[in-house]
N, C-alpha and C positions, 0 to 999 in steps of 0.2 A: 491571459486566457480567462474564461468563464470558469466561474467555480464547477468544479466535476467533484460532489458528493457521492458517495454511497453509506449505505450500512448494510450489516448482517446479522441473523442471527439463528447460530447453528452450534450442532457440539459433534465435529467429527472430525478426527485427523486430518481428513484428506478437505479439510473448505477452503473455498477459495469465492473470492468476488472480482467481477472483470467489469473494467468500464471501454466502453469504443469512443474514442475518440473524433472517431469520422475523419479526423484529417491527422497528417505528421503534426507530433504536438513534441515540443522540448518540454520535457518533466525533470525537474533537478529536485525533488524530494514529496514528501507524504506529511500530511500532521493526522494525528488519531488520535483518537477521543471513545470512554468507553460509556457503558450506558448511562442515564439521566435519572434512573430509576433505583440502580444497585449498586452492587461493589463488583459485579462482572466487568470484563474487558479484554482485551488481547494482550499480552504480554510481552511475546518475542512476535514476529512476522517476517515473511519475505515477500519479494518484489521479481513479477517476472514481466516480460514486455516481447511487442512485437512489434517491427518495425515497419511491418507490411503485412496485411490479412494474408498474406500465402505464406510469410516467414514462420521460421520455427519462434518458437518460445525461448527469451534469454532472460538469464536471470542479473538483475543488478548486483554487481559484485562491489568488494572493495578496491584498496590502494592493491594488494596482491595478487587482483584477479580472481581473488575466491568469493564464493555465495555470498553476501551477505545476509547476518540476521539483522534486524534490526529492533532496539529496544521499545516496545510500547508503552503503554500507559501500567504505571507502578502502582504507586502510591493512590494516588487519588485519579479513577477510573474517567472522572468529569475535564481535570486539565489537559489540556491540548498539550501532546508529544511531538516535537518538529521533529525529524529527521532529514537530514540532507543527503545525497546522494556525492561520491568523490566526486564524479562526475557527471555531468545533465544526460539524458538518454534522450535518441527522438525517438517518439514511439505512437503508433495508432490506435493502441491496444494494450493495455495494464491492469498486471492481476496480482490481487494482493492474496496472499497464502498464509494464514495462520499456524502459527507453530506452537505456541504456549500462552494459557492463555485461563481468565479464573474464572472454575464452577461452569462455563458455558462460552461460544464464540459470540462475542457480543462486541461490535464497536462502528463508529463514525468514522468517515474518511473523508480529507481531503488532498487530493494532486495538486502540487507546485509546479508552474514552468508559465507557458506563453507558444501561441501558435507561432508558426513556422510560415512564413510567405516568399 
């Protein structure tokens, strides 16, 4: 699939970023990356998706079925953090949700997968 970028930059519990995919897209993970400027970044994040613009919103979980959090960017706010997914999600619609995160909501993103035919 084509690279699907975003950023954000925000400081409030509740932020989230959503990208449309416009079509079923198979997403099996995220890499993120935090500013180019600072030591800000996201830290922990979650992942939630929709498999159809009338679908509810699900969250990518783990092997147990539960939420997943997922680890961000630590150490150095600049290296790309891969996370994968147990398993690939098809989804038209993905939104990433900040949970922890330094000084400020600050980071890069990119979605892993390949369209759907």
């Amino acid at each position: 699939m084509a690279a699907r970028r975003g950023k954000i930059v925000v400081s409030s519990q509740n932020s989230w970023i959503e990208v449309d995919l416009h079509d079923p897209t198979v997403v099996s993970g995220v890499i993120t990356q935090g500013s180019i400027y600072s030591h800000r970044c996201v830290t922990k994040y979650r992942v939630r998706y929709q498999s159809s613009h009338s679908s509810s919103y699900e969250h990518v979980t783990d092997q147990a079925g539960q939420t997943k959090v997922f680890d961000g960017n630590q150490q150095n706010p600049q290296a790309p953090v891969t996370n994968l997914f147990s398993r690939s999600i098809m989804a038209i619609t993905v939104r990433i949700e900040p949970v922890a995160w330094v000084e400020n909501v600050v980071f890069r993103f990119e979605l892993l997968g390949c369209r759907h035919h």
